[in-house]
MIDOLUM-484104 format. One record per residue: residue number from 0; residue in three letters; x, y, z of N, C-alpha, C in turn. Coordinates in steps of 0.02 Angstrom, whole numbers, padded with zeros to 5 digits. Layout:
N
n = NUM res = ala n.px = X n.py = Y n.pz = Z ca.px = X ca.py = Y ca.pz = Z c.px = X c.py = Y c.pz = Z
...
END
This chain:
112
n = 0 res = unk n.px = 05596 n.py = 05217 n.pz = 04447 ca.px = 05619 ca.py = 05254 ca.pz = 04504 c.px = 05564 c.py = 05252 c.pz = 04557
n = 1 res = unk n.px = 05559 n.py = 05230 n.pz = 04612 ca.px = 05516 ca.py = 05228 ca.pz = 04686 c.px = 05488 c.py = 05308 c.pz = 04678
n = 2 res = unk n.px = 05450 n.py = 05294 n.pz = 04686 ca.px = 05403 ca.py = 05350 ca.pz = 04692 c.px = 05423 c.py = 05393 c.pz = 04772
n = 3 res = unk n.px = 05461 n.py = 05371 n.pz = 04841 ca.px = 05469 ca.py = 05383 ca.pz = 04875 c.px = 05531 c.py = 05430 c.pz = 04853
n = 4 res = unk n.px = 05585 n.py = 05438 n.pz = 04817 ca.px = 05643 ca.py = 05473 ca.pz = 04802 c.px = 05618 c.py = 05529 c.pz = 04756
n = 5 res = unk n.px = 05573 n.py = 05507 n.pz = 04728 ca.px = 05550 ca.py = 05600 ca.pz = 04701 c.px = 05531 c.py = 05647 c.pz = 04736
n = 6 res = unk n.px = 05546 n.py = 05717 n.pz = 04701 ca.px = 05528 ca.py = 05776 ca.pz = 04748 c.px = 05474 c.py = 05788 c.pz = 04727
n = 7 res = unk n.px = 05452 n.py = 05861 n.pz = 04755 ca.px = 05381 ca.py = 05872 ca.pz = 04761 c.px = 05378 c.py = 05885 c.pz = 04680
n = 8 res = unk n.px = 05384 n.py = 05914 n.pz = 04663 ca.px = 05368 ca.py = 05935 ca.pz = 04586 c.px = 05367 c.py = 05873 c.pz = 04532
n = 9 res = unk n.px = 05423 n.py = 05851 n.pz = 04550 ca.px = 05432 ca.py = 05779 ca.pz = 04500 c.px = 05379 c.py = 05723 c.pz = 04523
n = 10 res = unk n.px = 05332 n.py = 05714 n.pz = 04592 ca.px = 05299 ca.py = 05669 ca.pz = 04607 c.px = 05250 c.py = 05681 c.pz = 04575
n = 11 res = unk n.px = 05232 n.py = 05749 n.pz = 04585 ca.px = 05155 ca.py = 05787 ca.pz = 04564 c.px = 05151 c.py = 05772 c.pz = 04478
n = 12 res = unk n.px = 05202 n.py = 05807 n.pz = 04446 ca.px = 05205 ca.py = 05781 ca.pz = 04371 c.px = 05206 c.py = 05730 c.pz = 04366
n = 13 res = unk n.px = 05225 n.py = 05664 n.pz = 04402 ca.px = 05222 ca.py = 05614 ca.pz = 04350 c.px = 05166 c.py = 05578 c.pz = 04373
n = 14 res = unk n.px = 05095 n.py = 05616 n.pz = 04414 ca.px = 05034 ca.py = 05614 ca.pz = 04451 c.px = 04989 c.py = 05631 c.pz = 04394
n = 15 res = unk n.px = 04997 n.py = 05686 n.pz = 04356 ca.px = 04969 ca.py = 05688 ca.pz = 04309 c.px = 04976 c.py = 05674 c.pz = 04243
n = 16 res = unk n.px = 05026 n.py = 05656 n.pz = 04217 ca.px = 05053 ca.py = 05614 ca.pz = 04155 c.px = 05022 c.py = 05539 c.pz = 04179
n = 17 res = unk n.px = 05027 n.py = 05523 n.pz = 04253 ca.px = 04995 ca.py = 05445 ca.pz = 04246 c.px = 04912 c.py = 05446 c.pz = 04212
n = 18 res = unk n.px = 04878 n.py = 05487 n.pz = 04238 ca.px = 04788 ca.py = 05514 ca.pz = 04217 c.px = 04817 c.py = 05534 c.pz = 04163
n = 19 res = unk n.px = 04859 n.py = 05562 n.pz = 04129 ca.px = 04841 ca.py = 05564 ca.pz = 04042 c.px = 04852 c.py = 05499 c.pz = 04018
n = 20 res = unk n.px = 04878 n.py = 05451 n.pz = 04049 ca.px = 04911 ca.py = 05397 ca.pz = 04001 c.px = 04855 c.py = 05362 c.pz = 04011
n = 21 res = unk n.px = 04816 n.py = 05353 n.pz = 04069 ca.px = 04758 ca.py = 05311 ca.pz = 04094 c.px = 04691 c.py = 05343 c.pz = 04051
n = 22 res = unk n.px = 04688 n.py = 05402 n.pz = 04051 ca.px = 04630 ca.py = 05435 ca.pz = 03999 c.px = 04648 c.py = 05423 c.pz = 03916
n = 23 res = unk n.px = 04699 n.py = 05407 n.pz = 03898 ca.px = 04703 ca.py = 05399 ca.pz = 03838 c.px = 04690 c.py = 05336 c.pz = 03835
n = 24 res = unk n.px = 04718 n.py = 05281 n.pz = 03876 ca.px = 04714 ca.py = 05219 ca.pz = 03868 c.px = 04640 c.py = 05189 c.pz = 03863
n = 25 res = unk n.px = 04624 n.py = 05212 n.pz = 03913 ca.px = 04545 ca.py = 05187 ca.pz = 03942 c.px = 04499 c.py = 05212 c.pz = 03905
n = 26 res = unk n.px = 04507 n.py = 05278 n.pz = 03874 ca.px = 04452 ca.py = 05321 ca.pz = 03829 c.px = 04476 c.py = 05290 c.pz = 03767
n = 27 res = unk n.px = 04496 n.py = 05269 n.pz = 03742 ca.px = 04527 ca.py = 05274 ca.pz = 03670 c.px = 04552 c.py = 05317 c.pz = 03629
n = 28 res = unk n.px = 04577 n.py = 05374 n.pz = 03667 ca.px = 04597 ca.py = 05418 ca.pz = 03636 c.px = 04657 c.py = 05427 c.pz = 03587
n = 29 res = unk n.px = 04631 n.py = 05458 n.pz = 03523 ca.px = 04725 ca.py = 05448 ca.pz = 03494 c.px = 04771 c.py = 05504 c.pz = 03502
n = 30 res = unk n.px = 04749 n.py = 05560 n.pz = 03533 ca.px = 04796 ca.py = 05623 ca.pz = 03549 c.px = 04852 c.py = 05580 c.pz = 03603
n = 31 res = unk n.px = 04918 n.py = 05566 n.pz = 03570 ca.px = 04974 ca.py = 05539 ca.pz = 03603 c.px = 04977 c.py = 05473 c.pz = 03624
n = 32 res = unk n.px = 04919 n.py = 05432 n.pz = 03583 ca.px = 04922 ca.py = 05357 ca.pz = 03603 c.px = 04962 c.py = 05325 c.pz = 03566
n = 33 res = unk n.px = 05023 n.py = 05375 n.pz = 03514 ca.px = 05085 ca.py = 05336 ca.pz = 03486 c.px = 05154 c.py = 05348 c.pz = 03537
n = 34 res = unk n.px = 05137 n.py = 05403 n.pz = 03591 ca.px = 05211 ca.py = 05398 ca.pz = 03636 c.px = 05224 c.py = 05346 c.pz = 03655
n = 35 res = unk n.px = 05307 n.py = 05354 n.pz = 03664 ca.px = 05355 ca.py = 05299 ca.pz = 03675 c.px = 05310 c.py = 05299 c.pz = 03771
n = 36 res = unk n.px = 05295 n.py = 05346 n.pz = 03785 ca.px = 05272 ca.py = 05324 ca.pz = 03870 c.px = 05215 c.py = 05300 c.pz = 03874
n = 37 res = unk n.px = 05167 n.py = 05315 n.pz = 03819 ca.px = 05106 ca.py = 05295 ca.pz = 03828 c.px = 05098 c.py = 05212 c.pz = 03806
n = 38 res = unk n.px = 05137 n.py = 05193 n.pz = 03747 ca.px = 05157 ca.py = 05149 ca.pz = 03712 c.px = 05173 c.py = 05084 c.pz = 03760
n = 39 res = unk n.px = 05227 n.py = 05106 n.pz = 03828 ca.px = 05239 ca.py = 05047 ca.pz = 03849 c.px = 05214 c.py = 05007 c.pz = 03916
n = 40 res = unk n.px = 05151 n.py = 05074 n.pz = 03911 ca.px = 05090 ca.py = 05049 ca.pz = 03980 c.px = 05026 c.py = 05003 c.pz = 03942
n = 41 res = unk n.px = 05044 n.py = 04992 n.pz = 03867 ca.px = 04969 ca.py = 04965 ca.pz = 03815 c.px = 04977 c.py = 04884 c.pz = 03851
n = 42 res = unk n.px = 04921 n.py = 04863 n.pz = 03873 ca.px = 04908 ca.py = 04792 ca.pz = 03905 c.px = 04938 c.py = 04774 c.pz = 03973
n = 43 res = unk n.px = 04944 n.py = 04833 n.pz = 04000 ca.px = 04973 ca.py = 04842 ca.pz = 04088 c.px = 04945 c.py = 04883 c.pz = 04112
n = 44 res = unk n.px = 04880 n.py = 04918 n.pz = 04120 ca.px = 04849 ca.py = 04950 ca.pz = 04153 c.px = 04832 c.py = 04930 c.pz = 04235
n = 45 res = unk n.px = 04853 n.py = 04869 n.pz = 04219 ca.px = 04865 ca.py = 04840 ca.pz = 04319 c.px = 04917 c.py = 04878 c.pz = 04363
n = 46 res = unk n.px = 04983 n.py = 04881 n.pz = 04305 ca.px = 05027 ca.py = 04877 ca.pz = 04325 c.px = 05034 c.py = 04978 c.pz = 04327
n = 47 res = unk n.px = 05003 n.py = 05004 n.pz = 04282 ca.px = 04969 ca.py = 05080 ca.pz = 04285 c.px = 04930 c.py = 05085 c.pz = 04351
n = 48 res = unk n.px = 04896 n.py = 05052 n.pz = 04382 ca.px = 04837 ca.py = 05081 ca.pz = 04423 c.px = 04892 c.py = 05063 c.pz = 04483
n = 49 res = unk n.px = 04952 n.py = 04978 n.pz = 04492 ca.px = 04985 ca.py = 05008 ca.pz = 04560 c.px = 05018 c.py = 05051 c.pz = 04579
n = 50 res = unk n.px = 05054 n.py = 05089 n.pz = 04489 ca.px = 05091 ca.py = 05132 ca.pz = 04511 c.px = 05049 c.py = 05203 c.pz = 04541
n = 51 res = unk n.px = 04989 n.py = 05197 n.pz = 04504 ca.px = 04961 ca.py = 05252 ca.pz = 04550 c.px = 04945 c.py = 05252 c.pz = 04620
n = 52 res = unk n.px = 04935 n.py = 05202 n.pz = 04636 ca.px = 04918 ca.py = 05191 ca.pz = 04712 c.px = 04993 c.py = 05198 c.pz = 04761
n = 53 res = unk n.px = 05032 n.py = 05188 n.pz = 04725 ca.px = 05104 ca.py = 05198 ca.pz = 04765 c.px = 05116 c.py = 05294 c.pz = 04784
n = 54 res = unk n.px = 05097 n.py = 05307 n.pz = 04703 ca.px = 05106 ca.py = 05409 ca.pz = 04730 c.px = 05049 c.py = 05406 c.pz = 04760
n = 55 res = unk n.px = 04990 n.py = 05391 n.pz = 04775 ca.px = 04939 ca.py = 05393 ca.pz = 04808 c.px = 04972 c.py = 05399 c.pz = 04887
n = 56 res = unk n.px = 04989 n.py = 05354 n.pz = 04897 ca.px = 05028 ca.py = 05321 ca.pz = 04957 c.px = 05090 c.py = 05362 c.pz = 04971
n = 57 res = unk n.px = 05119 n.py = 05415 n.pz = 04937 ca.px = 05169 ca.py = 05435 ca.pz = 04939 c.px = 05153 c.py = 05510 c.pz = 04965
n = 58 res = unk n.px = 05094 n.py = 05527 n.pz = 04907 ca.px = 05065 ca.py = 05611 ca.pz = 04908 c.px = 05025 c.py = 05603 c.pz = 04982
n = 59 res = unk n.px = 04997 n.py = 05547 n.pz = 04997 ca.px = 04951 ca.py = 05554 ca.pz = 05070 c.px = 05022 c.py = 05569 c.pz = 05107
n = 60 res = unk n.px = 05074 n.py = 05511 n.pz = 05120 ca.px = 05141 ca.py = 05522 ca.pz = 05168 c.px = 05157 c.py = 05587 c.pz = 05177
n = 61 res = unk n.px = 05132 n.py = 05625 n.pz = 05131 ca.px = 05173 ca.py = 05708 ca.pz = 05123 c.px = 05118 c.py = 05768 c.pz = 05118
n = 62 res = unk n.px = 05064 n.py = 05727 n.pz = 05150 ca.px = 05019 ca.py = 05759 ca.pz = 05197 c.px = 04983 c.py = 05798 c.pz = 05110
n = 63 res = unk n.px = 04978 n.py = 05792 n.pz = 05073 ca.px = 04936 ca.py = 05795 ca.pz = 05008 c.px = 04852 c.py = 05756 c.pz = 05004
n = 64 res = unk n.px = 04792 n.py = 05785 n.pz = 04989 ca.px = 04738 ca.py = 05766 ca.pz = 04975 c.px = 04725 c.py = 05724 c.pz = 04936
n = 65 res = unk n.px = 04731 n.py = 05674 n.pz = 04897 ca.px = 04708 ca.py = 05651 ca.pz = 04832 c.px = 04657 c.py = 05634 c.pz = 04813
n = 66 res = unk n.px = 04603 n.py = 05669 n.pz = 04758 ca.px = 04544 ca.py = 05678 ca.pz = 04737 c.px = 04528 c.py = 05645 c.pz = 04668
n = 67 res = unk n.px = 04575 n.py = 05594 n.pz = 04645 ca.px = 04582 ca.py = 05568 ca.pz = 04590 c.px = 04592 c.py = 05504 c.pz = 04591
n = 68 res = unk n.px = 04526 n.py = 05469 n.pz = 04587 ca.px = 04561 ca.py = 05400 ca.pz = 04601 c.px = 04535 c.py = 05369 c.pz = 04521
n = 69 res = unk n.px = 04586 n.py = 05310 n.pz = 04520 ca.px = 04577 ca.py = 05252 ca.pz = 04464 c.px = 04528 c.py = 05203 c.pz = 04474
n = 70 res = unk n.px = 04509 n.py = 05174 n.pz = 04439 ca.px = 04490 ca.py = 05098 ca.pz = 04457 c.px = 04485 c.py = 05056 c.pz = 04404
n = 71 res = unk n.px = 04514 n.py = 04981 n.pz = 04391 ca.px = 04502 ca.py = 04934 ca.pz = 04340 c.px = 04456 c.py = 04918 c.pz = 04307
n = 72 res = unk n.px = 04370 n.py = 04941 n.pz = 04348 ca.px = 04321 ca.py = 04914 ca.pz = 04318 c.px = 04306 c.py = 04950 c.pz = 04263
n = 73 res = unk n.px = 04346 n.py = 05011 n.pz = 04230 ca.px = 04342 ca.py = 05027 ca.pz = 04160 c.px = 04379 c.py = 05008 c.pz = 04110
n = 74 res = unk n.px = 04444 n.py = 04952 n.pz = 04149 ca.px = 04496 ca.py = 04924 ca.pz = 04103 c.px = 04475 c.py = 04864 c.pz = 04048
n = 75 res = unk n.px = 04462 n.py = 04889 n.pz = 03976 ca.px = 04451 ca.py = 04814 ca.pz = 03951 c.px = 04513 c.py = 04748 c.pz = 03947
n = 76 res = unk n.px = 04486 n.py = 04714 n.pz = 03936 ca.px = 04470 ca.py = 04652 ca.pz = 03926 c.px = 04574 c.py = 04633 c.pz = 03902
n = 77 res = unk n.px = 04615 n.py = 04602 n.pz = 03937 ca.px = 04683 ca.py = 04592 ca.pz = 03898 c.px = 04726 c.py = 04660 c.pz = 03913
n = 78 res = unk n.px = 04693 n.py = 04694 n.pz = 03935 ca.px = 04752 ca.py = 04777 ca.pz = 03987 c.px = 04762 c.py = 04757 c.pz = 04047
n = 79 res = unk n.px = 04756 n.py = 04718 n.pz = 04080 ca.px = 04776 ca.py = 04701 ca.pz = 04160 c.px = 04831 c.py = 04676 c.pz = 04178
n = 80 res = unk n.px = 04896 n.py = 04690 n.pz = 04150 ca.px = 04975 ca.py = 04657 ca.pz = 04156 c.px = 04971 c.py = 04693 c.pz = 04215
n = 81 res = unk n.px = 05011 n.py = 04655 n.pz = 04268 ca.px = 05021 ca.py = 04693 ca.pz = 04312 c.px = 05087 c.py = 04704 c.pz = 04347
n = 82 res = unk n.px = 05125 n.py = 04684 n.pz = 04281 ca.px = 05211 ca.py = 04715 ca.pz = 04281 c.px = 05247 c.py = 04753 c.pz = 04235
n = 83 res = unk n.px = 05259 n.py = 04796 n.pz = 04259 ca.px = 05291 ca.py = 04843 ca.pz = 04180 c.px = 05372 c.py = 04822 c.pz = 04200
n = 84 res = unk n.px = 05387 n.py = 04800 n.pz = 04128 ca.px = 05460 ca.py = 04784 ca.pz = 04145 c.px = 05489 c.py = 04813 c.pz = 04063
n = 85 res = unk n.px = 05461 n.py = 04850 n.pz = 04041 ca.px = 05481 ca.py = 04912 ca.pz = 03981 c.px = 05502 c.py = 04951 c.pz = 04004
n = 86 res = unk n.px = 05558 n.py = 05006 n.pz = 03992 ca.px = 05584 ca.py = 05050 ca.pz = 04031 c.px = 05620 c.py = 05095 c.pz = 03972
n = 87 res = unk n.px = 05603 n.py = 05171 n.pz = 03952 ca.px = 05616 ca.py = 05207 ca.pz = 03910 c.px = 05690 c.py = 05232 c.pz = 03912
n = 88 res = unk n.px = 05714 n.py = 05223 n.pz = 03972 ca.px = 05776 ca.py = 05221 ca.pz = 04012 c.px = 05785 c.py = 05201 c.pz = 04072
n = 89 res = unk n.px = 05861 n.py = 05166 n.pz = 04081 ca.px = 05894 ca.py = 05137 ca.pz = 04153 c.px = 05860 c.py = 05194 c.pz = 04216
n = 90 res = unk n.px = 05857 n.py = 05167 n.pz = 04277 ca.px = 05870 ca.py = 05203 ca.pz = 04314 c.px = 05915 c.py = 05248 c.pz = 04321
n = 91 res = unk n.px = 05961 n.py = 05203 n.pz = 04318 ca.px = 06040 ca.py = 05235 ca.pz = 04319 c.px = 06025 c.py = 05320 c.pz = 04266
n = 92 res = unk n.px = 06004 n.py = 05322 n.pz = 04194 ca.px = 05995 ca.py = 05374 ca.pz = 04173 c.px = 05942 c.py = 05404 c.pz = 04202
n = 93 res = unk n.px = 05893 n.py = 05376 n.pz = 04236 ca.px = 05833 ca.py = 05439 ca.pz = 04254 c.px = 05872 c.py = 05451 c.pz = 04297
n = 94 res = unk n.px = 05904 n.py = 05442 n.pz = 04348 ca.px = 05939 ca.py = 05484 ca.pz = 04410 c.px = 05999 c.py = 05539 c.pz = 04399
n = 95 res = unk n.px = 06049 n.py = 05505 n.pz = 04329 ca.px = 06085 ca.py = 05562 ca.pz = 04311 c.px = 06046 c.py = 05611 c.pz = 04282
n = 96 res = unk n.px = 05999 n.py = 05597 n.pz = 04253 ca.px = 05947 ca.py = 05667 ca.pz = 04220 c.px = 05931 c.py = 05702 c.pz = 04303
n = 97 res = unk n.px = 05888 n.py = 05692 n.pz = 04351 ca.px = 05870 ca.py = 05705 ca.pz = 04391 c.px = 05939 c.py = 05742 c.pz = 04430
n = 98 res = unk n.px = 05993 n.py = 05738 n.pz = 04438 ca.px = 06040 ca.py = 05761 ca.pz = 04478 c.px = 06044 c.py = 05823 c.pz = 04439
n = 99 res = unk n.px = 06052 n.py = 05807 n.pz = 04372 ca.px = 06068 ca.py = 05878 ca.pz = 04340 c.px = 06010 c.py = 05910 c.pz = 04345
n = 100 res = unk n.px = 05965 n.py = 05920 n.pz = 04357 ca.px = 05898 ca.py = 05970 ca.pz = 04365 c.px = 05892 c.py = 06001 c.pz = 04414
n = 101 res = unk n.px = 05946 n.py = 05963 n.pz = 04467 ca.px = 05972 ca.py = 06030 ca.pz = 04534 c.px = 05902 c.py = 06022 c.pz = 04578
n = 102 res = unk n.px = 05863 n.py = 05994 n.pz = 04569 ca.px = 05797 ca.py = 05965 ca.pz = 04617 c.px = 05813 c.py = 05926 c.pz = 04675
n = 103 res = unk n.px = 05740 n.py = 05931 n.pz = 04724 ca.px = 05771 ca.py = 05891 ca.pz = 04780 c.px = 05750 c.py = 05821 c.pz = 04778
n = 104 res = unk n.px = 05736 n.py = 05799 n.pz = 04713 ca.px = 05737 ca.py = 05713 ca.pz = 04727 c.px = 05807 c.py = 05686 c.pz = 04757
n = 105 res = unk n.px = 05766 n.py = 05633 n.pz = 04780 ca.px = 05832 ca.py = 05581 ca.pz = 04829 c.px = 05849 c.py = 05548 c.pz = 04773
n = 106 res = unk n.px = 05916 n.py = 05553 n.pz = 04744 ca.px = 05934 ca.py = 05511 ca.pz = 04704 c.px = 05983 c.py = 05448 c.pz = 04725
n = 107 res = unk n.px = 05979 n.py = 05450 n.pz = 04794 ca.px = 06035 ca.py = 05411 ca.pz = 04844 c.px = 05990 c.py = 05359 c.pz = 04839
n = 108 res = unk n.px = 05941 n.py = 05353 n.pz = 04854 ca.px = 05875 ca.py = 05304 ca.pz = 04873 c.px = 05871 c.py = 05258 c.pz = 04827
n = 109 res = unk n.px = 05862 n.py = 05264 n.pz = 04748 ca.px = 05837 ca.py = 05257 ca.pz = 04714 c.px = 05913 c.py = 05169 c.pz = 04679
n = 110 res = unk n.px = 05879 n.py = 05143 n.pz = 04655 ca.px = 05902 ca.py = 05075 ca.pz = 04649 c.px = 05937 c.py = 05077 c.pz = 04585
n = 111 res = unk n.px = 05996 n.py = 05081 n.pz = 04595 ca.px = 06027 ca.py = 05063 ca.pz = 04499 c.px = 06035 c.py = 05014 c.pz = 04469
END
């Protein structure tokens, strides 16, 4: 889902689920390094750091500070995919979830 069709709440959360998935990844941590979300960023941390730069790019658009930045030079060695094409669900289902949550994401926007 474009990071531009989420609302404020849903951008911000999935702002900080990206830094847990990147702190578990990068630290080695095993608290949740078996989730199905954490699971399908393992050897795409490229493709982790653009999506951060996109809410980066999104939270600045919406006049937000961002004090959290990433960078690769802690990514080892074989994590640098820089396409995630794993998907825990269709669009099509993240937007029917999202309509029913009565939130103001744009679900018009968003690509099925």
């Amino acid at each position: 889902m474009p990071v531009e069709c989420l609302c404020r709440s849903h951008l911000l959360a999935e702002h900080r689920e990206l830094h847990a998935i990147w702190s578990i990844m990068v630290n080695d941590k095993r608290g949740y390094s078996r989730h199905p979300e954490v699971m399908r960023w393992r050897g795409k941390l490229k493709a982790l750091l653009i999506r951060h730069e996109a809410q980066v790019r999104e939270m600045r658009a919406r006049g937000y500070i961002h004090r959290s930045p990433l960078s690769m030079s802690v990514v080892p060695r074989g994590h640098g995919g820089r396409v995630q094409d794993v998907h825990l669900e269709s669009v099509g289902e993240q937007v029917r979830k999202l309509k029913s949550k009565g939130c103001k994401c744009n679900t018009r926007r968003a690509r099925v």
